[in-house]
C-alpha positions, 0 to 999 in steps of 0.5 A: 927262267932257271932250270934245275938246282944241283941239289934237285938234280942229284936227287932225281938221278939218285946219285951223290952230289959233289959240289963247291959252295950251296948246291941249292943255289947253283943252276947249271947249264947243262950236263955232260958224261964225257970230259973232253966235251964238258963245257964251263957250267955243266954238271959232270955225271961219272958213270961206270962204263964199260970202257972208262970208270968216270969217277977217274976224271972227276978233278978233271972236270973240275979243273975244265970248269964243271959246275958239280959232279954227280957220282952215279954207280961208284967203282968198286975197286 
């Protein structure tokens, strides 16, 4: 059974999706907020916290494996 598109996913947190190749075809397998815990294959959401700005570490999600990144409140810097 295949959970949820990337692109389905997106738009049912009403964030902005940043994806390589269709997001309409890609199913992860699951999601995580923090990098240091994100494992190949899930989506990362960038969160603006009050400690950390996620929007920081989106190449580094990337880079460990994400699936896509979904944007969520981006910083106004």
């Amino acid at each position: 059974m295949e959970g949820m598109a990337l692109a389905d996913v997106a738009e049912a947190v009403g964030g902005e999706l940043v994806a390589h190749g269709d997001p309409s075809k890609i199913y992860p397998t699951g999601g995580c907020i923090d990098t240091r815990q994100l494992c190949p294959g899930e989506i990362f959401f960038a969160l603006c916290g009050t400690n950390a700005d996620g929007h920081r570490f989106i190449g580094a999600a990337f880079e460990k494996g994400a699936a896509a990144v979904v944007e969520i409140g981006r910083a106004h810097v």
